[in-house]
C-alpha positions as a printed Julia matrix, in Angstrom:
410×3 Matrix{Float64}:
  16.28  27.21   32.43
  14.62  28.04   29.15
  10.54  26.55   29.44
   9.22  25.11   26.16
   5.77  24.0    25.69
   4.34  21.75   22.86
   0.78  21.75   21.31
  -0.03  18.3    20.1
   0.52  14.87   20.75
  -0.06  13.19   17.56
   2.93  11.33   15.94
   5.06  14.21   15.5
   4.04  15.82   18.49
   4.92  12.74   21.17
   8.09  12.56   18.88
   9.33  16.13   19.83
   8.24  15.08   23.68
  10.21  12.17   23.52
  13.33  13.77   21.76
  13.38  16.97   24.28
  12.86  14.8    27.52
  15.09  11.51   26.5
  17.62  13.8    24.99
  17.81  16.55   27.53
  21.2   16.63   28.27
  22.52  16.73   25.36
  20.39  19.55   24.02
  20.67  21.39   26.58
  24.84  21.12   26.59
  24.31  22.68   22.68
  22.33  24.82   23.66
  24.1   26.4    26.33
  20.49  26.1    28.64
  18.55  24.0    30.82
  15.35  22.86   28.02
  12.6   21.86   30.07
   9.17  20.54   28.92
   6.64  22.42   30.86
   3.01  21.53   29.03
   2.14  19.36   26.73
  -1.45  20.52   24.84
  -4.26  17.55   24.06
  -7.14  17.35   24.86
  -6.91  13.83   25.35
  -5.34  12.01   28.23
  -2.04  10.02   28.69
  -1.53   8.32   31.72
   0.7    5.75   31.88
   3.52   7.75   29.58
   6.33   8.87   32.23
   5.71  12.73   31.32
   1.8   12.62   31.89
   1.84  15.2    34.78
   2.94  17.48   31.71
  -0.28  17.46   29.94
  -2.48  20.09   30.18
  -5.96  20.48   28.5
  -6.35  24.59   28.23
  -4.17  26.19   25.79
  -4.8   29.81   27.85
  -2.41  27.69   30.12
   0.41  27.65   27.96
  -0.51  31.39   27.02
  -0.53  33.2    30.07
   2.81  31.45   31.62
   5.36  33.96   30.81
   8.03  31.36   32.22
   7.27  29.7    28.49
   9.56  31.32   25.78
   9.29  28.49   22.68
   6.12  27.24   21.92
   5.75  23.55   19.07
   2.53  23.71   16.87
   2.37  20.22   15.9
  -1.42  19.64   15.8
  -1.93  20.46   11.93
  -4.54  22.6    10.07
  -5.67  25.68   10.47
  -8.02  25.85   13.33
  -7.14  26.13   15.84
  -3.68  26.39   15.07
  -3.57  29.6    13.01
  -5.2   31.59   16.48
  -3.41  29.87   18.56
   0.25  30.3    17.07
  -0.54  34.6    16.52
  -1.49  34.7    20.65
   1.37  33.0    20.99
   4.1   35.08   18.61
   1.64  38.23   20.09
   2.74  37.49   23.62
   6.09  37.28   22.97
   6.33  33.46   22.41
   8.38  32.21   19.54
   7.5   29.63   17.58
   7.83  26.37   15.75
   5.59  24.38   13.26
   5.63  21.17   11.5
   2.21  22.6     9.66
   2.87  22.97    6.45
  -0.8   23.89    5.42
  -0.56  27.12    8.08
   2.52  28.4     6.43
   1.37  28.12    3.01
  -1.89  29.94    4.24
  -0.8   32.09    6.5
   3.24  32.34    6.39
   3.77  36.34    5.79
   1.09  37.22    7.6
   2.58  34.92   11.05
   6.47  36.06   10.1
   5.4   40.05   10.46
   4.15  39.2    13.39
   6.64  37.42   14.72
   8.97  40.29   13.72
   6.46  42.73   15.2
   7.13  41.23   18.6
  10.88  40.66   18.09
  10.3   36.85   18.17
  10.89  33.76   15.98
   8.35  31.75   13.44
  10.28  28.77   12.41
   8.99  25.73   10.06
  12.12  23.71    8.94
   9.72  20.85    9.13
   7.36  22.12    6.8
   9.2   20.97    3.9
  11.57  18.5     3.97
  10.46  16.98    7.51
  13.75  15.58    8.34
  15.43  17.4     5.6
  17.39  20.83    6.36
  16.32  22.52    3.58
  14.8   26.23    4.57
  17.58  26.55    6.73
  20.39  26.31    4.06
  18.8   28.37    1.67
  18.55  31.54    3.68
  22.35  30.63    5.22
  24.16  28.94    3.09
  22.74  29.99   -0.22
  22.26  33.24    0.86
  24.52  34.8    -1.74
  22.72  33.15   -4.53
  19.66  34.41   -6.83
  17.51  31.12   -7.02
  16.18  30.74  -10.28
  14.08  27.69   -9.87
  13.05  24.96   -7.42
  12.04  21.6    -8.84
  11.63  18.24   -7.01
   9.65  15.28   -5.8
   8.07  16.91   -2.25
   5.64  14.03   -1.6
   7.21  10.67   -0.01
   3.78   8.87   -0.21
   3.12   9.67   -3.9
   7.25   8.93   -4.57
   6.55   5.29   -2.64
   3.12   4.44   -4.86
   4.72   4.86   -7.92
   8.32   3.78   -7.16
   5.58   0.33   -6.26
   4.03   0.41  -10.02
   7.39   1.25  -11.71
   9.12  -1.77   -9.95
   6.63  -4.33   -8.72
   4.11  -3.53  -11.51
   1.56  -3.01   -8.98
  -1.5   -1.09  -10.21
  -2.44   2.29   -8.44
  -4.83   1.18   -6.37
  -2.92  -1.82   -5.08
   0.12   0.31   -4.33
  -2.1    2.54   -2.45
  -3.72   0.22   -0.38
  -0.11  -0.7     0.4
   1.08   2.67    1.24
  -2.01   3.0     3.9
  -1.23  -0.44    5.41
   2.13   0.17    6.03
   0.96   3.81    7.65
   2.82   6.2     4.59
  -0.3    6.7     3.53
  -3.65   7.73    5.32
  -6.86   6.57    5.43
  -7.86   9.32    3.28
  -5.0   10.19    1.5
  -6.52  12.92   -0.46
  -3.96  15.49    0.53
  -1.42  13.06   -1.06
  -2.38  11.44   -4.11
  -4.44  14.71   -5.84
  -0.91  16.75   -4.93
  -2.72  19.18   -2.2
   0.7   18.16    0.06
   3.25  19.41   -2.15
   1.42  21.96   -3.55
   1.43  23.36    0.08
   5.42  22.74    0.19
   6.0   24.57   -3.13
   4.33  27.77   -1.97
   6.54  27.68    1.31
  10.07  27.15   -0.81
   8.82  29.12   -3.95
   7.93  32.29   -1.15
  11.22  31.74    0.74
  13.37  31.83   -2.4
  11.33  34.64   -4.24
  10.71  37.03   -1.66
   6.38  36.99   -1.43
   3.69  34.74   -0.38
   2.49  32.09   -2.91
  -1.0   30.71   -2.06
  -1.99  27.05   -2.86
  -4.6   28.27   -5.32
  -1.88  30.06   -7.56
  -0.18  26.52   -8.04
  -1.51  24.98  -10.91
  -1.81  20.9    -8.9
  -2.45  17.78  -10.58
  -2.33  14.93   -8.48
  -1.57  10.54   -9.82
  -5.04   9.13   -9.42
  -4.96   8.99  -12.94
  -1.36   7.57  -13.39
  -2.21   3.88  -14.99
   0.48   1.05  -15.88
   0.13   1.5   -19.21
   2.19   5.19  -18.79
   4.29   3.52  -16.74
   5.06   1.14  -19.35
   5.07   3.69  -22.14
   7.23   6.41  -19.89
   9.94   3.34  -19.72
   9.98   2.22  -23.12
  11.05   6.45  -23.87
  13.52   6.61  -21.0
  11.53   7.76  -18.29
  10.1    6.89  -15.02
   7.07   8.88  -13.56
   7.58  11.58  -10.44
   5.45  13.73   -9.15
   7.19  16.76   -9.38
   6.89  20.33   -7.59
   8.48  23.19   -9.93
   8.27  26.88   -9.58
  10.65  29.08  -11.38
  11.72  33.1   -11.89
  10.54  34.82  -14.9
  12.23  37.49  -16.85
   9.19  39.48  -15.91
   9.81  39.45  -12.18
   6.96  37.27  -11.73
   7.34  33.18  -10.96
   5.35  29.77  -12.2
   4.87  27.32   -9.73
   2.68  24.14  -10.23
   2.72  20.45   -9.01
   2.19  17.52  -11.37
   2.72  13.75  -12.52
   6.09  14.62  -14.95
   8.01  12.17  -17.12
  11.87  12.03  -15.0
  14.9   11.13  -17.41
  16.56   8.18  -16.49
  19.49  10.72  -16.56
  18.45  13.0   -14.25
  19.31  12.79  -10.26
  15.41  12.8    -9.29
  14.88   9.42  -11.06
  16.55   7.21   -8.63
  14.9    8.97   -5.8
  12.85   6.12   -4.46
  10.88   4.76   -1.87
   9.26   7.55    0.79
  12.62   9.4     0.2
  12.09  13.38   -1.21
  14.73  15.3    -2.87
  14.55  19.17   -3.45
  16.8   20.59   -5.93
  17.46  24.55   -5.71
  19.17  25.8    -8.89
  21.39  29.29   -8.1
  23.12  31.92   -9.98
  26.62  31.47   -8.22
  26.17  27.49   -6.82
  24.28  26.09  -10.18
  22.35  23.29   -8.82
  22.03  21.5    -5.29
  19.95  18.83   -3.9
  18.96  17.46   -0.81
  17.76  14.21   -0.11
  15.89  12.28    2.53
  13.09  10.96    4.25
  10.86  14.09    3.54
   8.52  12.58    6.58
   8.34  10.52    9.55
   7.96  10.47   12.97
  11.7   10.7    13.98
  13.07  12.74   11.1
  10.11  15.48   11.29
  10.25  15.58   15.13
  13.8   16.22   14.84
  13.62  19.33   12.78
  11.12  20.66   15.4
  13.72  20.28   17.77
  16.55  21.79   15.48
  14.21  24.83   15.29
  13.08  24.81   19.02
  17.08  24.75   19.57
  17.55  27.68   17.21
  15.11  29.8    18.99
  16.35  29.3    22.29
  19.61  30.48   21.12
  18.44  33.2    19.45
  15.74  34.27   22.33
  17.24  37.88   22.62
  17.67  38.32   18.52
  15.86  37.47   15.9
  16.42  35.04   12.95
  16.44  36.52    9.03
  13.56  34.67    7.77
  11.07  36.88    5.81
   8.9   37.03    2.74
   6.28  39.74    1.59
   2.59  39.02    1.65
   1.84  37.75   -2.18
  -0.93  39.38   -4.47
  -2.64  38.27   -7.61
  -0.21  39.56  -10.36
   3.12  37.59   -8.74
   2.35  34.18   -9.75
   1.65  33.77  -13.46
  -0.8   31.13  -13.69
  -1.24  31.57  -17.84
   2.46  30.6   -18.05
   3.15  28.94  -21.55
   5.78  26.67  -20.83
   8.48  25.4   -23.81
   8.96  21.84  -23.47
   8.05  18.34  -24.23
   4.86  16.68  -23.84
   4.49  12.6   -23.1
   1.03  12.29  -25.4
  -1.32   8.83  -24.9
  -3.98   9.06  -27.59
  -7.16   6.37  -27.34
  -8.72   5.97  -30.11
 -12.2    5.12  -31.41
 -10.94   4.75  -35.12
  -7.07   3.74  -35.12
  -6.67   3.76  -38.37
  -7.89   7.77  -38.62
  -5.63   9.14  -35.97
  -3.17   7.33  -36.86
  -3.34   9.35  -39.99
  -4.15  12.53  -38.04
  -0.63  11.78  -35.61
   0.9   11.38  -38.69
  -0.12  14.7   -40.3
  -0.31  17.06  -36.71
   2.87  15.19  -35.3
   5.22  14.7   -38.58
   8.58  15.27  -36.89
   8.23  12.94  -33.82
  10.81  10.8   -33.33
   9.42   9.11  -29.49
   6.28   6.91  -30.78
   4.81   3.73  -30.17
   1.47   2.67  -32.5
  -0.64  -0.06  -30.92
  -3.08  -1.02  -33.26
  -4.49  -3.71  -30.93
  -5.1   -1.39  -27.74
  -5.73   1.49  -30.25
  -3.21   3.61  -28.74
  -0.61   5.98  -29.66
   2.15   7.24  -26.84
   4.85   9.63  -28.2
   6.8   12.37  -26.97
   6.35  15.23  -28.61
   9.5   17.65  -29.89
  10.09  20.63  -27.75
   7.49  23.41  -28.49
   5.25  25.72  -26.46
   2.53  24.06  -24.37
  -0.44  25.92  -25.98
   1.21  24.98  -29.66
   0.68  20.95  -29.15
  -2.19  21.38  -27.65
  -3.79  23.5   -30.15
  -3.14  20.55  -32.13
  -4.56  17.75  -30.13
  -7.3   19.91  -30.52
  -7.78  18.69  -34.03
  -7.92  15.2   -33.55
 -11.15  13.22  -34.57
 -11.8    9.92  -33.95
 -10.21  10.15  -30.23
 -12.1    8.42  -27.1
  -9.39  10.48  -24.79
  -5.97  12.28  -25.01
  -3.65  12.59  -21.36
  -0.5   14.93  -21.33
   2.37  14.89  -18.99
   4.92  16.71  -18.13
   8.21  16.07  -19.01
  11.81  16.55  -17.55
  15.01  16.1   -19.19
């Protein structure tokens, strides 16, 4: 009987309880063990749930019980989870984490660790929650140098502006939406300013690269400032709006990685990605591209990567899984990347006529432009070029009241 103890009872947390003690037969059979539930950590109480004699309130507890070879983090954040998971791979526990803030923090550092101690640190359900993503690339892509990673990481973000691209909802509306039907929370900071897939980035960029990306490397811009009127506009070019997670290998051996609102062709794969549903596209040398898509959170789908990983430990208690990166430094990310690309442009002007003669003289060759004299606004995308080129050139404008720049993919 293999003894497995879980530290939180949140929403994923009683999901991974209820999956593991419903579903015990069946993982054990695949497994090849009895799986048995021995603690659950909270420090608040659950009495009339039929496991409540499993709760215990003192994580030294689950610690000091040698009987207790796979440990869940589920609690989220770093305190106290960051101490509490390296006592745990320290005494020989492995393992397994929904929290995708710890392993962008602290990934390399817990994976040595773990390997130190001939243990497991898993986080499948960092990423993709319900989506096998981590797993595949060091398996089944393992004989592939990935070039780039690109994709909407964020379900809550994906949902608010799937609302204001279909329903014409404003932002605010959509979020107050998103909160009442519990995709969103109450202060859904982490979302909506990008902070969430920001954190997902770093774990897939240092997965697929080799070293540690920290979140304050990734250049993050969340939607707060996404209005109707670039919904509109992105529609009218072709486009919908996605927030979009990218980091990509440079000739130089170093990466760019950032997170922002981006302009999605209608062509590509990623614009019909809708609702709360994420999808991660990996681009390698010998595959070209792949994509996997899902509900990237969830009670049910994240709990059930916990389990997958909880599973995967237990079969691999005497042997340890390949799953490594290098701790990161300042050079590896380059955050003065000058990317080549187009730009979606909305000018607001003070004196229409004036820019419009300025557009017209800084901006000769664009073909992608709608004038409105009325709202004194100019949208266009720009022709391809290098990031610091147009906006050397926006520079020059007069007359302007402000200028926002997006993103774009083809």
């Amino acid at each position: 009987m293999i003894d497995v103890a879980i530290m939180g009872h949140g929403v994923v947390g009683s999901g991974v309880a209820e999956i593991l003690i419903n579903h015990k037969d069946r993982i054990s059979k695949r497994v090849k063990e009895e799986v048995n539930v021995k603690y659950i950590l909270d420090l608040r109480s659950f009495e009339d749930l039929a496991y409540s004699e499993k709760f215990v309130k003192d994580f030294n507890v689950i610690l000091n019980d040698d009987s207790v070879k796979v440990v869940a983090e589920v609690m989220g954040g770093i305190n106290p989870a960051y101490d509490f998971v390296k006592k745990c791979l320290t005494a020989g526990k492995s393992v397994v984490t929904s929290n995708k803030e710890l392993v962008a923090a602290k990934g390399a550092e817990l994976i040595k660790i773990a390997s130190d101690n001939n243990v497991n640190f898993l986080f499948e359900a960092s990423v993709g929650g319900g989506i096998p993503v981590l797993r595949p690339m060091v398996q089944c892509l393992s004989a592939n140098q990935i070039d780039e990673i690109w994709g909407i990481l964020n379900g809550t973000t994906n949902f608010i502006l799937n609302k204001m691209i279909v329903d014409n909802m404003d932002f605010d509306t959509a979020l107050k939406l998103a909160q009442d039907l519990g995709f969103a929370e109450k202060n859904p900071a982490a979302d909506i300013e990008g902070h969430d897939a920001c954190r997902k980035i770093c774990i897939l960029s240092a997965l697929a690269f080799g070293k540690h990306v920290y979140p304050e490397q990734v250049k993050t811009k969340g939607i707060s400032q996404i209005s109707l009127d670039d919904v509109t506009y992105a529609d009218s070019f072709g486009y919908v709006i996605k927030l979009i997670g990218h980091a990509k290998k440079l000739n130089n051996g170093k990466i760019t990685a950032d997170v922002s609102p981006t302009l999605v062709s209608r062509d590509s794969i990623l614009s019909g990605v809708n609702g709360v549903f994420n999808c991660i596209m990996i681009n390698g040398d010998q595959t070209g591209e792949v994509a996997f898509y899902g509900k990237g959170a969830g009670k049910e789908a994240t709990a059930s990567a916990v389990v997958a990983d909880i599973m995967d430990c237990i079969k691999h208690i005497p042997a340890r899984k390949y799953l490594y990166w290098e701790d990161g430094d300042e050079t590896f990310v380059d955050t003065a990347y000058d990317n080549y690309g187009k730009l979606y442009i909305l000018l607001k002007a003070e004196n229409f006529a004036s820019v419009l003669n300025q557009f017209q003289n800084l901006f000769p060759d664009c073909k992608q432009v709608i004038k409105n004299e009325f709202t004194k606004e100019i949208a266009f995308i720009t022709e391809p070029d290098y990031e610091s080129v147009i906006k050397n050139k926006l520079s020059q404008f007069t007359d302007i009241k402000s200028i926002k720049t997006l993103k774009t993919l083809a």
